[in-house]
C-alpha positions in Angstrom: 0.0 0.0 0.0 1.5 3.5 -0.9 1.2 6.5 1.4 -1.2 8.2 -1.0 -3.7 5.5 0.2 -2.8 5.5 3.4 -5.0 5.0 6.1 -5.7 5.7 10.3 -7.9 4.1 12.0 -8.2 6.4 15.7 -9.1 4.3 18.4 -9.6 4.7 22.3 -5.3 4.8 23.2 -4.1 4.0 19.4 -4.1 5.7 16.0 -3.2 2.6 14.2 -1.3 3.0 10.8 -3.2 0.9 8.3 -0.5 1.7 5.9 -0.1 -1.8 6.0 -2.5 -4.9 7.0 -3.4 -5.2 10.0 -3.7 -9.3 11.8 -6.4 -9.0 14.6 -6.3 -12.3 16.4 -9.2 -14.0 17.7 -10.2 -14.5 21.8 -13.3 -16.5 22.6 -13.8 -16.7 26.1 -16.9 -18.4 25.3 -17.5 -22.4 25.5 -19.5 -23.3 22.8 -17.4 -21.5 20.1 -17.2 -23.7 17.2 -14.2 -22.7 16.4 -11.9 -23.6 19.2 -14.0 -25.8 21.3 -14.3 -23.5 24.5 -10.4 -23.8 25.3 -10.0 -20.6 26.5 -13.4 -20.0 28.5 -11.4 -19.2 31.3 -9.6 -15.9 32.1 -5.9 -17.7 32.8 -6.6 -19.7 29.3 -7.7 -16.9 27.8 -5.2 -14.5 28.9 -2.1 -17.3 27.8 -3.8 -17.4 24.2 -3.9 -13.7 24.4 0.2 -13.4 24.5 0.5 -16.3 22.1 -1.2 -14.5 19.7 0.7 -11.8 20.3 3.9 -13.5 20.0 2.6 -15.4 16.8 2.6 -11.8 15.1 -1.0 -10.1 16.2 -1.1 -6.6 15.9 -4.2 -6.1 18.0 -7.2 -8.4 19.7 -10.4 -9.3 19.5 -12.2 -10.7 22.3 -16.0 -11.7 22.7 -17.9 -13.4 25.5 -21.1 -14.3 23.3 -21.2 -17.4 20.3 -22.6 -15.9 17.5 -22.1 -18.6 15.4 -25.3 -19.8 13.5 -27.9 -21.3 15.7 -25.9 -19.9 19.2 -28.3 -18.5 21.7 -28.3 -15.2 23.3 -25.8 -14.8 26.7 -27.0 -12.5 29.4 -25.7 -9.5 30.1 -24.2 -10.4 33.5 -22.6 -13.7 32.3 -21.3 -11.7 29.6 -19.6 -9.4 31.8 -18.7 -12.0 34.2 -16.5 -14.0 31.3 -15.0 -10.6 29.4 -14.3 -8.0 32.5 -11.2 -10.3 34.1 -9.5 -10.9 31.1 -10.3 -7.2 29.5 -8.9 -5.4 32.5 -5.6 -7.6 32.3 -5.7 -7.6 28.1 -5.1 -3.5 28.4 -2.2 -3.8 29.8 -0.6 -6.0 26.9 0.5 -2.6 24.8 -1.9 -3.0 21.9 -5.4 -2.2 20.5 -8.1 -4.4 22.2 -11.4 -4.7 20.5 -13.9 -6.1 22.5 -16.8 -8.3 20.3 -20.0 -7.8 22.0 -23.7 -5.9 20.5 -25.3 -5.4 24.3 -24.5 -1.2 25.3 -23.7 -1.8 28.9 -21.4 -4.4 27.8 -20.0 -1.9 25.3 -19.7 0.7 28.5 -17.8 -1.5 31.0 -15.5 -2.4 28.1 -15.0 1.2 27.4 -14.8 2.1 31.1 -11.4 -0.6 31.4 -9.6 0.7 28.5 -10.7 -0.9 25.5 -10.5 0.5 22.1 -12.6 -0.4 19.6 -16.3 -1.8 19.6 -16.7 -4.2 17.5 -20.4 -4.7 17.0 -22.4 -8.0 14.2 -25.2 -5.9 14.8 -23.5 -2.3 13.8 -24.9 -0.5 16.5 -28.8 -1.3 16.2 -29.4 -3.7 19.1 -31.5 -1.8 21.8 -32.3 -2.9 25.4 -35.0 -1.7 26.8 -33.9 -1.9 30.5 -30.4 -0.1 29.1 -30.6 4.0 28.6 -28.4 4.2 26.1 -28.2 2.5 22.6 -24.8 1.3 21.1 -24.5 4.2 19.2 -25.1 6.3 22.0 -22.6 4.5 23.7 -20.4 4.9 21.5 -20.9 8.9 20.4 -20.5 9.8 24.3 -16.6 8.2 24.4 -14.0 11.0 22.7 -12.0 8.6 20.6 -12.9 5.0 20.6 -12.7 3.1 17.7 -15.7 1.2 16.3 -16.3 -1.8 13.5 -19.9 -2.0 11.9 -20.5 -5.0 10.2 -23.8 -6.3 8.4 -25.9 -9.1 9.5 -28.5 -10.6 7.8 -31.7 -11.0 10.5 -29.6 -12.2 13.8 -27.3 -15.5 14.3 -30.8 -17.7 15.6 -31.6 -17.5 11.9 -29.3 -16.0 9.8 -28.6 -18.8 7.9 -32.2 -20.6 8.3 -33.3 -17.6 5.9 -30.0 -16.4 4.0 -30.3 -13.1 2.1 -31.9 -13.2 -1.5 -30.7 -11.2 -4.3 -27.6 -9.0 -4.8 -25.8 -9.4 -1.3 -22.9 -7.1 -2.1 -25.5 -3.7 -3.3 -27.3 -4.2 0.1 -24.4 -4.9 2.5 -23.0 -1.5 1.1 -26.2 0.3 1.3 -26.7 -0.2 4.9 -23.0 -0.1 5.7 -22.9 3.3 3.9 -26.2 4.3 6.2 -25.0 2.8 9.6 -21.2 5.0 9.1 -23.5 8.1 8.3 -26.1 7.5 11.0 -23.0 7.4 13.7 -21.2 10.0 11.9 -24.1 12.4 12.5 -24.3 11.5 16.5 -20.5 13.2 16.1 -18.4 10.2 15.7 -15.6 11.4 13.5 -14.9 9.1 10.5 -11.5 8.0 11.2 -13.4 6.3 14.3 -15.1 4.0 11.9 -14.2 0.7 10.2 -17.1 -1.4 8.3 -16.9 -5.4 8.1 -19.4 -7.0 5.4 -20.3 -9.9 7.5 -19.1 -12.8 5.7 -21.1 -16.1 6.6 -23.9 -13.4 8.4 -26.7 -15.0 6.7 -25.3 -14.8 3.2 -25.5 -17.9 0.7 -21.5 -19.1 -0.1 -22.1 -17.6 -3.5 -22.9 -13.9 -1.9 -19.7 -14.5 1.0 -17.9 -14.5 -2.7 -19.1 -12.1 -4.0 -18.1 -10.1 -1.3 -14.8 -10.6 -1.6 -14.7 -11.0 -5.8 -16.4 -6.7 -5.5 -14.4 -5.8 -2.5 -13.6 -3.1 -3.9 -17.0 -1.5 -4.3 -16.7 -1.2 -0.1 -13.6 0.7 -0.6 -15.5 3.1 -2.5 -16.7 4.4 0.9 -13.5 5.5 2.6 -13.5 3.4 5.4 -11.0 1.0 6.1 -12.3 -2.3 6.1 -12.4 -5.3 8.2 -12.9 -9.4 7.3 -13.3 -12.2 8.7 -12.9 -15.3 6.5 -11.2 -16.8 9.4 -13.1 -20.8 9.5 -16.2 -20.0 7.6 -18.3 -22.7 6.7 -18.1 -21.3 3.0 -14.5 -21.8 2.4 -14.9 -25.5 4.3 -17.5 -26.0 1.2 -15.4 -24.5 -2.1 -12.1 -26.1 -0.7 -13.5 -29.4 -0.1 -15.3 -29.9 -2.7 -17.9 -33.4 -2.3 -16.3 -33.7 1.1 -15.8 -31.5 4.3 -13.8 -29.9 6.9 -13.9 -29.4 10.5 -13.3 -26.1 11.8 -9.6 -27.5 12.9 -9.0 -28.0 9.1 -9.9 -25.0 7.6 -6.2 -23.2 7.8 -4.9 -23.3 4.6 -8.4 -21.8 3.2 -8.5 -19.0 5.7 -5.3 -18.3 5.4 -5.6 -17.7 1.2 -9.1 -16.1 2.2 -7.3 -13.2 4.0 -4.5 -12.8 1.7 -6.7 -12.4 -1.1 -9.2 -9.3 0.8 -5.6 -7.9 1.7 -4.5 -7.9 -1.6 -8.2 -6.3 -2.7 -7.9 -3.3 -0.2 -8.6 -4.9 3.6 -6.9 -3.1 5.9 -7.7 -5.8 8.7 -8.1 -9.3 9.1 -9.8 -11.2 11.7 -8.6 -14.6 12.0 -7.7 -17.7 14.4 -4.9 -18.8 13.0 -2.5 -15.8 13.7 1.3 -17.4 13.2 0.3 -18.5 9.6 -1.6 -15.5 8.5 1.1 -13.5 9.9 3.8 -15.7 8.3 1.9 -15.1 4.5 1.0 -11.7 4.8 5.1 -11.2 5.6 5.1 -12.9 2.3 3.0 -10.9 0.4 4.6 -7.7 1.6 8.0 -8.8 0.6 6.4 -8.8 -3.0 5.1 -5.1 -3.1 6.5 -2.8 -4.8 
């Protein structure tokens, strides 16, 4: 990437130089995630796989209390909070940009009121509670400088992919993408705040997840730096098997190509698992640039 497309992305104790891609690693202290079994549902294993990612070659992390894989139920807020606070308050102290993965508002606020950085919201803001005050957004426009991620999500992880989207995915993901950054822009969130993710596997057909990433660069269009997560979908498990399948465990050398290829169309982040070989190839592909 050349310094005339250089990119910021201003976040709670960070401006992070997206001059270059970005490797977000992926914390679930959660144990139903269907990605990594529940090994690090408590806060001393999920603080050891925090510094392993780290050392593997993460430049920042993500970490979410709450499945939202398809078909995960709904955690409540105080088990949500039980699970994230321990590890969050020690995570600030590593020396780089924690995201915290959550859609409920007070979850948003004790994040924010630890130290985190950026909000990173499958539900880009809109999920209200009545017995909260304050929506996401609200949440969000009242902190001076924290970061935030909107992705798209087609109806909500219960049945997101009982009733995938119909038509052209990649015209509506940026249409409401391009209203959610403008609807928190206008509470006063400047735009260097904002990232946008288009919610790959969010109740999108493997088709549309393609498409997605074949007309990345209609998302670019917006000016916001953009964040994917191909990391494990069920939709590479299906083009890279082919008749057969893979587990989530098996899904490495997909995800892997997956991220490289949204880097090489414009992401300026990647979400992933499997940080020491996503690190290791995006190394690669920057030796290659010009």
């Amino acid at each position: 990437m050349t310094s005339s497309t250089r990119m910021f992305w201003q976040t709670t104790r960070f401006r992070i130089d997206l001059a270059q891609p970005q490797v977000m690693g992926i914390v679930n202290v959660t144990p139903d995630s269907f990605s990594d079994g529940g090994q690090h549902a408590h806060t001393a294993a999920a603080l050891a796989h925090c510094e392993q990612l780290l050392r593997d070659g993460a430049q920042m992390l993500d970490i979410g209390a709450e499945s939202t894989r398809p078909g995960a139920q709904p955690v409540p807020v105080e088990q949500e909070l039980a699970r994230l606070l321990p590890v969050l308050q020690a995570a600030v102290t590593l020396g780089v940009p924690i995201s915290v993965d959550t859609y409920k508002p007070q979850v948003m606020q004790a994040a924010l009121d630890v130290g985190v950085d950026i909000i990173n919201d499958i539900w880009a803001l809109r999920w209200a509670d009545p017995a909260h005050p304050l929506a996401g957004s609200a949440v969000v426009a009242q902190h001076p400088s924290c970061g935030v991620c909107l992705m798209h999500m087609h109806r909500e992880p219960q049945t997101m992919q009982a009733a995938p989207m119909q038509g052209d995915a990649v015209a509506q993901v940026l249409h409401f993408l391009e209203r959610s950054a403008q609807d928190l822009h206008a509470l006063g969130v400047e735009k260097t705040r904002i990232a946008l993710d288009p919610g790959v596997g969010f109740g999108k057909t493997v088709a549309q997840n393609f498409a997605l990433l074949a007309r990345q660069s209609e998302f670019l269009a917006l000016g916001y730096p953009l964040l994917v997560g191909w990391s494990r979908k069920s939709s590479l498990a299906g083009m890279a098997a082919g008749t057969g399948t893979l587990d989530a465990q098996q899904r490495l050398v997909p995800s892997v190509a997956a991220a490289l290829l949204a880097i090489e169309r414009g992401a300026r982040i990647v979400r992933v698992h499997d940080v020491l070989q996503t690190a290791q190839a995006v190394k690669v592909w920057l030796a290659a640039q010009a």
